[in-house]
N, C-alpha and C positions, 0 to 999 in steps of 0.2 A: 504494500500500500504506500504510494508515496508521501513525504510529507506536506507537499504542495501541491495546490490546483493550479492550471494550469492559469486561470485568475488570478491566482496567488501571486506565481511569477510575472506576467505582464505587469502586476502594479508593481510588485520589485523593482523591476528595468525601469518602469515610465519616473518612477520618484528616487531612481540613484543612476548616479555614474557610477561603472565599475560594480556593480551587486555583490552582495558578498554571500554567498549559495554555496559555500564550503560544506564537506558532508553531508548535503540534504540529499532525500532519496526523491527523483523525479521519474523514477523508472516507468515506463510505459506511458507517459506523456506526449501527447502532441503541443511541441514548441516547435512546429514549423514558422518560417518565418519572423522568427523573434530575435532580436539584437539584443545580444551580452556579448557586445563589443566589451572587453578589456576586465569582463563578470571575474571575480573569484569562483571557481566551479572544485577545487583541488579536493579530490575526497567525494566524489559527488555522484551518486549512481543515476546514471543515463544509459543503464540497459533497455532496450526497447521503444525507445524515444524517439519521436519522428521531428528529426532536426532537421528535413529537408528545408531548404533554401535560407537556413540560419546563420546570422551576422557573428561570427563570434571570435573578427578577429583581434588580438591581442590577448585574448583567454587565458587565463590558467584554468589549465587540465589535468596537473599533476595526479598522476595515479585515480584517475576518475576510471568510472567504470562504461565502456561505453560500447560492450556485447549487444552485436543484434540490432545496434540503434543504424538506422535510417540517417546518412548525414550526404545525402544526394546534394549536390550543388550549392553545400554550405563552403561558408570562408572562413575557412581557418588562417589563412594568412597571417603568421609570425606568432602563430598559439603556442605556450607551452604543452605540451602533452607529453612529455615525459616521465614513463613507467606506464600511461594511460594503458587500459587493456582496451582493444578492437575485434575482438574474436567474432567472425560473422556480421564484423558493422558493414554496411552498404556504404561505401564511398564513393559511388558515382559520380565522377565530373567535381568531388569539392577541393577548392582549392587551399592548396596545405605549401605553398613557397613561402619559404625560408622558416617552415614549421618545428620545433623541435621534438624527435623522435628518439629521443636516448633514450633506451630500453624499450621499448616498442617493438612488438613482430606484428610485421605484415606481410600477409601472404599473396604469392605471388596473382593473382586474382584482383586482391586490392590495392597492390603495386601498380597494376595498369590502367587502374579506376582514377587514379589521385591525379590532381592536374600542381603542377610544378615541385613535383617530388625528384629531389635527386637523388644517386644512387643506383 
């Protein structure tokens, strides 16, 4: 059960820069299209999450959980996600240049998904 609705978070974002969303569990949420541009997310379960077309870059991700989630034609651009788990996330077309990846596996499937992944 997560600890936020999806209500919840949109007034997060709209009344802060940067949201501070560390540890909270949003699992199976649709935050499609939502900006946490530069959000604290570190600790934060987003398994099952439909983040399609989500603004989230500058993020911290640090060890966030984010199996299964849907992040189709999101911008990750310059997000930490380091240690983040991806196992079975949908990365179609989102852009992850100049993203950090230390300790991150990504399978060759979602290697060919990511737009400005080097390596």
């Amino acid at each position: 059960m997560p600890d936020l609705s999806r209500k919840e978070v949109i007034q997060i974002l709209a009344t802060t820069q940067q949201a501070r969303l560390a540890g909270v569990d949003l699992s199976g949420l649709d935050l499609s299209g939502l900006n946490f541009s530069g959000a604290d997310l570190i600790r934060a379960n987003l398994s099952r999450a439909n983040l399609t077309n989500a603004y989230m870059r500058h993020a911290q991700l640090q060890d966030a959980i984010l199996e299964d989630a849907l992040l189709v034609n999101a911008n990750l651009k310059e997000a930490n996600m380091k240690g983040t788990k991806l196992k079975g996330a949908n990365l179609a077309g989102a852009n992850m240049t100049d993203t950090n990846f230390f300790g991150v596996e990504l399978d060759s499937m979602q290697r060919r998904q990511v737009k400005g992944l080097s390596g």
